[in-house]
N, C-alpha and C positions, 0 to 999 in steps of 0.2 A: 359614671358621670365624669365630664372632662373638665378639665380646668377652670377658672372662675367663672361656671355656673355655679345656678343657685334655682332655690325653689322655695315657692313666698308660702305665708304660710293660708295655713286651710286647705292647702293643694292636696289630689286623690292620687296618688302610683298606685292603683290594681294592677301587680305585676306577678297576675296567673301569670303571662307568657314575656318573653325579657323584654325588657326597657333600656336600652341606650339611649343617653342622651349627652352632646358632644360637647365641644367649648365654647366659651363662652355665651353660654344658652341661659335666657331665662321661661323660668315657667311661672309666672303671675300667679299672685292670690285665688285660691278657690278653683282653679285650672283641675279636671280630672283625666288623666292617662291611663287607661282601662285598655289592656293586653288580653280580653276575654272577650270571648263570646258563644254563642252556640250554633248549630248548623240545624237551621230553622225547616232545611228541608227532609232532614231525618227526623219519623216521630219520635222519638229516644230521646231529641234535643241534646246531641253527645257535647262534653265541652269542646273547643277551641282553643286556642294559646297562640294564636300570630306574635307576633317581636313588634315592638313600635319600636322605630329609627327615628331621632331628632337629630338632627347635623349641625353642624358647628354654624354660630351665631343665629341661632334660629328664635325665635320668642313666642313662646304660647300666651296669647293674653289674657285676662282675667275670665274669670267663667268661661273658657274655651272647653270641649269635652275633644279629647284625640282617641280616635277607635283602634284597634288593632290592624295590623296588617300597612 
């Protein structure tokens, strides 16, 4: 996490897979960032872990969900 960001509160980081997020970045109340998923086309359903990248001055706003990859 880069410099004066912040993350409001209630927010979700699901960081199965890595989460960067740059400067100056807000991520708003209740916002969930969820690094997981499954590969819907294998019946195994095996997990996933893509990286979510958030870039500097970027704003995720309230009840935003960001998926992986």
């Amino acid at each position: 996490m880069g410099d004066w960001s912040a993350i409001g509160e209630q927010a979700l980081v699901y960081d199965l897979g890595p989460v960067t997020i740059g400067e100056r970045v807000t991520v708003s109340h209740r916002a969930h960032l969820c690094a997981g998923t499954h590969d819907y086309r294998d019946p195994a359903m095996p997990l996933l872990k893509p990286p979510i990248t958030i870039r500097d001055q970027a704003w995720i706003c309230a009840d935003a969900f960001v998926g992986p990859g």
